[in-house]
Structure formats: structure tokens, C-alpha cells
Backbone as a chain_set.jsonl record, in Angstrom:
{"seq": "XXXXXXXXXXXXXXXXXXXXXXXXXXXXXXXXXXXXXXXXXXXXXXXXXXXXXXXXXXXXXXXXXXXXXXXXXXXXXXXXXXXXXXXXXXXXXXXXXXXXXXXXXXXXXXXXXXXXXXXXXXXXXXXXXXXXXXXX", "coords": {"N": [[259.181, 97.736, 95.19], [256.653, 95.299, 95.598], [253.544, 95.897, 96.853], [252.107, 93.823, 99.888], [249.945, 93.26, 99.864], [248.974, 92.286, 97.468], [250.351, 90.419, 96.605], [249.766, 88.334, 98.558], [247.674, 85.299, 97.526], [244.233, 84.359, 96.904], [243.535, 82.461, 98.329], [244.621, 83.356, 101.165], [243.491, 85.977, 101.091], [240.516, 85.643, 102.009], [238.459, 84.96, 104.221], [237.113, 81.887, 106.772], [235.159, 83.229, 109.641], [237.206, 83.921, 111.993], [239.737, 82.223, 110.612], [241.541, 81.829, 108.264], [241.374, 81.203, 104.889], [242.986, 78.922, 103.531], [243.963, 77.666, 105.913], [241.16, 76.784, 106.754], [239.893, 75.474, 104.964], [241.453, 72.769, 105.065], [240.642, 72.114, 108.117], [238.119, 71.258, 107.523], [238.277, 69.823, 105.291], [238.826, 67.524, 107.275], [237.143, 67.381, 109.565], [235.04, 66.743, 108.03], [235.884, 64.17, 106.724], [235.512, 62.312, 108.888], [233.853, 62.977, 110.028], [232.042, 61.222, 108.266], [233.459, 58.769, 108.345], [232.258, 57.991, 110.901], [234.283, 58.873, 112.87], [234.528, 61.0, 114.824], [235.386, 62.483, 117.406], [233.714, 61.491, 120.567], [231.901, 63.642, 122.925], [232.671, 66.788, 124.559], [234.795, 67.892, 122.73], [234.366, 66.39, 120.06], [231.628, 67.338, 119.587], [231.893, 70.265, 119.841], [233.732, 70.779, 117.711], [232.527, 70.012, 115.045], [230.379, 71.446, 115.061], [231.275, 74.122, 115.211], [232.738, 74.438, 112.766], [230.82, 73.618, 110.88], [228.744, 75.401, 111.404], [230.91, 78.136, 110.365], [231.164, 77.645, 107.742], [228.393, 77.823, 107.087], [227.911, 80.295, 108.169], [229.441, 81.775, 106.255], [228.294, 81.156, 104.018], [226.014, 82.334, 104.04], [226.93, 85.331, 104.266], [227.949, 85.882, 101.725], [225.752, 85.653, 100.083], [223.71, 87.341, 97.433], [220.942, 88.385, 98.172], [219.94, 86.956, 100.622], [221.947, 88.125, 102.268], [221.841, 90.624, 102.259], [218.688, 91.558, 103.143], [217.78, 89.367, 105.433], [219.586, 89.077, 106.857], [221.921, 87.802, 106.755], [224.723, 85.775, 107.663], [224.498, 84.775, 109.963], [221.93, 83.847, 110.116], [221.727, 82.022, 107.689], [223.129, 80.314, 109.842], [222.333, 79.468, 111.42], [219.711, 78.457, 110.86], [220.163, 77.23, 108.069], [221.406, 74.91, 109.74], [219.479, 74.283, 111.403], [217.682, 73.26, 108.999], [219.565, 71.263, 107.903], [220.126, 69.356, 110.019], [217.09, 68.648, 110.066], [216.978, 67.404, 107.904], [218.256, 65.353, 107.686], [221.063, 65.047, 107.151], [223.612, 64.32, 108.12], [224.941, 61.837, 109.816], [223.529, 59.177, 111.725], [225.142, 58.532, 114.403], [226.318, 61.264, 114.574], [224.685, 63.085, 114.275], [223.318, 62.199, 116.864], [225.906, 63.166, 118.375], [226.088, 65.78, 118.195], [223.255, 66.72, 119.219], [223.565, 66.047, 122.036], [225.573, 67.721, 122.569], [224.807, 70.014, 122.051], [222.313, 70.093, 124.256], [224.098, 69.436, 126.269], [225.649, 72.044, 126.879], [223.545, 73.714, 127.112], [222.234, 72.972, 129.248], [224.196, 72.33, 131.245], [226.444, 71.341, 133.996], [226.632, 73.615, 135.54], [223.993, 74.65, 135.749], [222.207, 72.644, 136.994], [223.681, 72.577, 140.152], [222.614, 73.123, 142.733], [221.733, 75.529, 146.088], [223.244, 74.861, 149.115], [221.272, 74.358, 151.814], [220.366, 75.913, 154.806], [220.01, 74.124, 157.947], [216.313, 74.625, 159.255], [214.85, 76.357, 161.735], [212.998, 75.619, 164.479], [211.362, 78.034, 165.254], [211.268, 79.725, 162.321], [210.012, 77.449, 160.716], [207.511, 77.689, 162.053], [206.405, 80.117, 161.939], [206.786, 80.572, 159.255], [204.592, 77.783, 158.603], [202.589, 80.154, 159.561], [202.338, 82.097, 158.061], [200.994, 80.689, 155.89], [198.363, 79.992, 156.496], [197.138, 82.493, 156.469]], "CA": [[258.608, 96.703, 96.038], [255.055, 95.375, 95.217], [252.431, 95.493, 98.273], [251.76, 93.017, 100.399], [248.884, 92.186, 99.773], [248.622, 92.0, 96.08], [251.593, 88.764, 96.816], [249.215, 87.283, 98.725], [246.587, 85.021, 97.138], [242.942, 84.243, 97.44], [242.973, 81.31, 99.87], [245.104, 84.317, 102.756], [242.436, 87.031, 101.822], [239.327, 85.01, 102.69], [238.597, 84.255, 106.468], [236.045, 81.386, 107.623], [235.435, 83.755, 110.806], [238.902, 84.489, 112.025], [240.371, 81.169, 110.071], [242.079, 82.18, 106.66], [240.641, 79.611, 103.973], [243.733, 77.687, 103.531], [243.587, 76.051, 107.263], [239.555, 76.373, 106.959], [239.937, 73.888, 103.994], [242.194, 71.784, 105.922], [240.029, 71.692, 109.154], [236.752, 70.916, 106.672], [238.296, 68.406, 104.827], [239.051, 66.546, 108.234], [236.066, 67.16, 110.134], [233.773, 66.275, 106.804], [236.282, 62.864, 106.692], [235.547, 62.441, 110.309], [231.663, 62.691, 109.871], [231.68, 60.318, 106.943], [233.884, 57.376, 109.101], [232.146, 58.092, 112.579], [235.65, 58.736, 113.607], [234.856, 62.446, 115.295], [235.795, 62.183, 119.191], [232.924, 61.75, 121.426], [231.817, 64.117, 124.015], [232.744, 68.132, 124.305], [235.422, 68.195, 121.431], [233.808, 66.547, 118.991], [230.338, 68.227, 118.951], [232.108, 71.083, 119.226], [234.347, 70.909, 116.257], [231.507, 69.599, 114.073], [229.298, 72.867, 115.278], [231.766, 75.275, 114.849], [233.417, 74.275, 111.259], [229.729, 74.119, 109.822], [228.671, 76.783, 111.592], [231.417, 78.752, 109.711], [230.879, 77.684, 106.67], [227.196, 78.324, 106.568], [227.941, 81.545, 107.987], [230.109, 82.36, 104.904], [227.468, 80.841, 102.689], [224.961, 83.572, 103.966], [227.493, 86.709, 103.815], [228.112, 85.894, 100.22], [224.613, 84.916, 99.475], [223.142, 88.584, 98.095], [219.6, 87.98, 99.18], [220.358, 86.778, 102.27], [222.662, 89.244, 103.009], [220.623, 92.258, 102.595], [216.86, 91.227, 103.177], [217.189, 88.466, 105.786], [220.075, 89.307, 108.321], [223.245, 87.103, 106.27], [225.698, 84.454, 108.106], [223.574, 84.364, 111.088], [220.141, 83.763, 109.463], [221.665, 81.095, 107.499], [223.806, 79.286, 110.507], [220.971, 79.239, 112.645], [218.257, 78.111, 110.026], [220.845, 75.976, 107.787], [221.876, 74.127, 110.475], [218.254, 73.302, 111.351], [217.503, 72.099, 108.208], [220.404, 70.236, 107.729], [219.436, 68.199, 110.87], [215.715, 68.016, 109.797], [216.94, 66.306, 107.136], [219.015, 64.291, 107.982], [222.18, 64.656, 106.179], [224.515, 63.999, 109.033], [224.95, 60.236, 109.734], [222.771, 59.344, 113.311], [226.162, 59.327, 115.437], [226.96, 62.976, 114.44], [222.899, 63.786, 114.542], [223.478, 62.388, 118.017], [227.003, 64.04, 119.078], [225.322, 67.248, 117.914], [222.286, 66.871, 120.089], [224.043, 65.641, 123.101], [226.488, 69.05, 122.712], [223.378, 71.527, 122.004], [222.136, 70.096, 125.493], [224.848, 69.693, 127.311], [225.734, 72.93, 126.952], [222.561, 74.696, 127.452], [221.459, 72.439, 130.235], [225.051, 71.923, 131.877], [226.257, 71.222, 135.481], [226.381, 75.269, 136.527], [222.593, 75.25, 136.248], [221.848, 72.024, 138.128], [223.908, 73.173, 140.823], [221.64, 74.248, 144.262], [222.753, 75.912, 146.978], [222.373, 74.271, 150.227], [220.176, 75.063, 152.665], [220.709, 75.637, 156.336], [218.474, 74.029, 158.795], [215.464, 75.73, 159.941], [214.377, 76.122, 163.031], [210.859, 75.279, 164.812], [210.391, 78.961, 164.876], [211.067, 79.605, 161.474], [208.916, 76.68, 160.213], [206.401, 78.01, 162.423], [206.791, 81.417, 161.008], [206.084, 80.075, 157.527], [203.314, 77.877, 158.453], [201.43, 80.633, 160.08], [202.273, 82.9, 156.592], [200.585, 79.907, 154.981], [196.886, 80.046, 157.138], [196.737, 84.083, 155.809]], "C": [[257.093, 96.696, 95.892], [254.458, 95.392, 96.901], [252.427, 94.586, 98.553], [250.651, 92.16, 100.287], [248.15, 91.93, 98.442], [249.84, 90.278, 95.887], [250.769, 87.927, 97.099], [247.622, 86.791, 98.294], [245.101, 85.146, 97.882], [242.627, 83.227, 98.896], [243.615, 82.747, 101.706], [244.13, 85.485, 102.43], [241.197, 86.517, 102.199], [239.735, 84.696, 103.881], [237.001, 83.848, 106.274], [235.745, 82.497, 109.134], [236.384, 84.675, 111.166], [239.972, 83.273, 111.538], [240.522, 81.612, 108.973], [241.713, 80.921, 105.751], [241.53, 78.465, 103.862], [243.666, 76.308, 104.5], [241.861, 75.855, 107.343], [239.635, 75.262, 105.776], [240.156, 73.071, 104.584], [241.443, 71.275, 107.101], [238.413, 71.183, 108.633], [236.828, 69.164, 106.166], [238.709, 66.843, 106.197], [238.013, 66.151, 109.154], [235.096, 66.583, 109.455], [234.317, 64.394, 107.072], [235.915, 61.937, 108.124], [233.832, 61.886, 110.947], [231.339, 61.181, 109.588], [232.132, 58.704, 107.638], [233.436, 57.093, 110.224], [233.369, 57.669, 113.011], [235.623, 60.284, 114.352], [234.61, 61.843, 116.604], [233.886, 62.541, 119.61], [232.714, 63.376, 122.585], [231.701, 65.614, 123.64], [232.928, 68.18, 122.833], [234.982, 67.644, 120.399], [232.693, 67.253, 118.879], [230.719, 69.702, 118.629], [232.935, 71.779, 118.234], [233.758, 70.793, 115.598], [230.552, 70.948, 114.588], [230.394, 73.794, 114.49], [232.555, 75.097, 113.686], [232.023, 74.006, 110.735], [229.099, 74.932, 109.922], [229.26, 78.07, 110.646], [231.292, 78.995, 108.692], [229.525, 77.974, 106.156], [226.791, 79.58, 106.594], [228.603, 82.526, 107.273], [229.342, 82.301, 104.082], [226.562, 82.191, 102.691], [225.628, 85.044, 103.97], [227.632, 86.438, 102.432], [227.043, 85.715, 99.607], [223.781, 86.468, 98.812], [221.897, 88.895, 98.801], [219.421, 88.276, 100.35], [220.428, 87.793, 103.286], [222.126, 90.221, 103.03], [219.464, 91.95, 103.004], [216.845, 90.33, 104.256], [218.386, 88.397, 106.952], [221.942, 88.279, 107.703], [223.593, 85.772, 106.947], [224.972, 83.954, 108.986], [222.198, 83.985, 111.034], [220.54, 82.283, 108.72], [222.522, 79.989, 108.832], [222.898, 78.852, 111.057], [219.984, 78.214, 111.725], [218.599, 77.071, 108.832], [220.681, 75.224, 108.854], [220.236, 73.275, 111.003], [217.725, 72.397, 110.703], [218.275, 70.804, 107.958], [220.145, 69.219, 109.167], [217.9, 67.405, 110.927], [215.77, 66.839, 109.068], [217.734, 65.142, 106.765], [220.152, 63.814, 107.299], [223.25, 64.089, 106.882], [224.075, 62.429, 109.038], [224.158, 59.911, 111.363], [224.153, 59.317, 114.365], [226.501, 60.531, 115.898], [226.0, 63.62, 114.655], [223.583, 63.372, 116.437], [224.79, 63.29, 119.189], [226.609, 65.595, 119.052], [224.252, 68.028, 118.994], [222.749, 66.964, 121.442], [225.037, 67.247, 123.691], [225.934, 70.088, 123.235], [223.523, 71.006, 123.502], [222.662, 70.321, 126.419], [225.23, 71.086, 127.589], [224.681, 73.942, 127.546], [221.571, 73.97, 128.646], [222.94, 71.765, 131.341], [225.068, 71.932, 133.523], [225.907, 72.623, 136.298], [224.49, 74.935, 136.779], [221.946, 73.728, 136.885], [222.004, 72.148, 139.427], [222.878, 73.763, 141.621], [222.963, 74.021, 145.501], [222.315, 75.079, 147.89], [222.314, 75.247, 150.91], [220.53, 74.989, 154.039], [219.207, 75.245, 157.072], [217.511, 74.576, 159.101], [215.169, 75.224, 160.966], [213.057, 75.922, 163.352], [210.763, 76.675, 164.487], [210.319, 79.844, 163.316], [209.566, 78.771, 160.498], [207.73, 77.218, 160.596], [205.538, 79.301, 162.187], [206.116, 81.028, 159.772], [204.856, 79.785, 157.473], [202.501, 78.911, 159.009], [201.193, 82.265, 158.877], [201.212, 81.88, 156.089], [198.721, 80.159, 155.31], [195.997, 81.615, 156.377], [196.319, 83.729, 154.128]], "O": [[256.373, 97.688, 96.003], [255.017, 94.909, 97.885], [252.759, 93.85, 97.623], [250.432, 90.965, 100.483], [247.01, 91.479, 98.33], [249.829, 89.381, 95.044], [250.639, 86.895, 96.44], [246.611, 87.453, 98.526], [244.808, 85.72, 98.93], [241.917, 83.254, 99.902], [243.114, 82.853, 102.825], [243.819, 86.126, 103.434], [240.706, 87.301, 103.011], [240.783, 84.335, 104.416], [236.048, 84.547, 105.929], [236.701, 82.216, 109.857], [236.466, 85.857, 110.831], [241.083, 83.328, 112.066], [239.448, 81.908, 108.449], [241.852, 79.755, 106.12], [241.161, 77.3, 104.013], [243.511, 75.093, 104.374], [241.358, 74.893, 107.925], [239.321, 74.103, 106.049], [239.216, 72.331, 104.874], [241.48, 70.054, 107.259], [237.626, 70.753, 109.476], [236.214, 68.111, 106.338], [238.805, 65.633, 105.993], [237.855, 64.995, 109.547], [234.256, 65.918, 110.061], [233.543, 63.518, 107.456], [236.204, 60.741, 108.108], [233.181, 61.119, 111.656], [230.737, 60.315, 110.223], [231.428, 57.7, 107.531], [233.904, 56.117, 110.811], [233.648, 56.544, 113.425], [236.732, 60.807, 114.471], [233.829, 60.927, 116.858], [233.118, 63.398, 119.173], [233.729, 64.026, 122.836], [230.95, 65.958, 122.727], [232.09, 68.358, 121.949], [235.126, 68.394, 119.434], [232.71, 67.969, 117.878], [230.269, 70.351, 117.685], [232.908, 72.977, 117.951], [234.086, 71.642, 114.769], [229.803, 71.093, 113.623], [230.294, 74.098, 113.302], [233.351, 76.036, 113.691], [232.146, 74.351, 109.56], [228.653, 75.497, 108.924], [228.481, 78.91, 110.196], [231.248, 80.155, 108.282], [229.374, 78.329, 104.987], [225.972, 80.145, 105.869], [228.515, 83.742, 107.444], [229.356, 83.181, 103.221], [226.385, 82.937, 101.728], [224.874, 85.972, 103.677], [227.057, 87.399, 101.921], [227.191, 85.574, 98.393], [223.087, 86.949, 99.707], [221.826, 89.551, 99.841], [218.997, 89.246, 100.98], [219.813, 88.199, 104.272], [221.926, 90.749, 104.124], [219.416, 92.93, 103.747], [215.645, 90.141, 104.459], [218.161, 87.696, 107.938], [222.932, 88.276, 108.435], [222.867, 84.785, 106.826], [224.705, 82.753, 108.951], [221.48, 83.859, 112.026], [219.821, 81.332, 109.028], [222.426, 78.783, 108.608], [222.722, 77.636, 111.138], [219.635, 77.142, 112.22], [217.779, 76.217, 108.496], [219.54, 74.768, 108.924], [219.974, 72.073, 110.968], [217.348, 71.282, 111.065], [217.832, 69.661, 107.841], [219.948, 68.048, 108.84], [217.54, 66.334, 111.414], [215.172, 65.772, 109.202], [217.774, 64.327, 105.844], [220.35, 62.661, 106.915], [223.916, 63.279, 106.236], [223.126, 61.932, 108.431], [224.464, 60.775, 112.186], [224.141, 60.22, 115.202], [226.844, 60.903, 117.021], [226.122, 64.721, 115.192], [224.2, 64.212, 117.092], [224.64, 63.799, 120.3], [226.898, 66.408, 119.93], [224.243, 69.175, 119.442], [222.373, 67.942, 122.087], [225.126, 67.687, 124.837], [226.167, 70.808, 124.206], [224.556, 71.29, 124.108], [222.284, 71.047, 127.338], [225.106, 71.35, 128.785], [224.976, 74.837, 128.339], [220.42, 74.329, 128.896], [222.72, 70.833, 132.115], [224.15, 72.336, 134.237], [225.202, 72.759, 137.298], [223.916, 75.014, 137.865], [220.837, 73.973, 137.36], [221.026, 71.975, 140.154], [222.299, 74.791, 141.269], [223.964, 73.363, 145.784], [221.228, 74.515, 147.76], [222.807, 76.374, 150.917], [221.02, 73.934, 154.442], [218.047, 75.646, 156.969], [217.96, 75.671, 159.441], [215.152, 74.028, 161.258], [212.114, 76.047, 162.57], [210.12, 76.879, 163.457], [209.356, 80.593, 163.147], [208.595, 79.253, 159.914], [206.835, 77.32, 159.757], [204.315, 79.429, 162.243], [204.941, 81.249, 159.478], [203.985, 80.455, 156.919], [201.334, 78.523, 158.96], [200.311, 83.123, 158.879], [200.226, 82.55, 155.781], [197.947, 80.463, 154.402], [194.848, 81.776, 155.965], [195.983, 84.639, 153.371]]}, "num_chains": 1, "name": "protein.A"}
């Protein structure tokens, strides 16, 4: 009986991430087709399917890159710093530049942190309390 893992090819020993290359092809070639028709869903799910399938792939480009990978930090040096450029320059189509932007933000400016607490009334002697902190 041969090993297991001499049976199985190249596309099941590569991993995008934790995605084996076969379905990372498959989810590339749909999200890329997706780009190209402005047919990727509005809102959460698309920005974040279009982040995280080029994300992946740029963070494969920089583990395989040797350079990179030794001298400059690898997958994460290029996802981060690809991905910038590739929006500097505008390869994305302006829908997907904008579903992109709209994601980044939302995310890092979402409802949790608008969110205040409320406040209970104060009283005169409170207030009066304060202003007479304020005179010092």
C-alpha cells in the first residue's frame, strides 16, 4: 500500500490559508469573474469575500517570494502593502475600489463603537458640585 500522501496531488498539498488550492482556484476564479462584471454582492459579504480571497493570495505570493520571506516579514508584508498598492493603482474597477472602502470602514468604524451609554439625570447638587470643581 503506497502512502497517502504521495496519491495525493499538488492542487490537495497546497493551502491558500486553510483552503486547499483546488477550491482556492474555484473561489478565485468566481470572485475575479465577479470583480470583472460588478456582479460581487453589496454590503458585508461582498467586501468581505473580495478582501479575504486576495488577501490569500497575496499572502501566498509573499511566503513563496524568497526575499520577502526572509528579509521583510513574508505573506503579511505583502497582504498589507500589496493590497495598498493594488488600490493606489487602481486595478480594481471603482465599484469594488468602493465595496472595499466601504468594508475597511465599516468594520473599523462599526455600530459597537458609536454606541454611548446613557446617562442618568443629574441632580442640582451634582451640577453644582461640578460647577464649583470648575471655579478651582
Amino acid at each position: 500500500m503506497g502512502n497517502t500522501l504521495e496519491k495525493n496531488g499538488l492542487w490537495d498539498r497546497i493551502c491558500f490559508g486553510f483552503i486547499p488550492a483546488k477550491y482556492f482556484a474555484l473561489f478565485l476564479l468566481i470572485t475575479v469573474a465577479g470583480v470583472l462584471c460588478n456582479a460581487s454582492p453589496k454590503g458585508f459579504l461582498g467586501g468581505f469575500t473580495v478582501c479575504t480571497i486576495f488577501g490569500l493570495l497575496l499572502d501566498k505570493l509573499g511566503e513563496v517570494t524568497p526575499v520577502v520571506n526572509t528579509y521583510l516579514g513574508g505573506g503579511s508584508f505583502v497582504a498589507i502593502f500589496g493590497a495598498a498598492v493594488i488600490m493606489y493603482l487602481g486595478v480594481f474597477p471603482e465599484d469594488t475600489t468602493k465595496l472595499i472602502s466601504d468594508f475597511i470602514k465599516g468594520t473599523m468604524t462599526g455600530p459597537l463603537r458609536k454606541r454611548t451609554t446613557p446617562t442618568a439625570p443629574r441632580s442640582e447638587e451634582h451640577t453644582s458640585e461640578l460647577q464649583s470643581h470648575d471655579r478651582i
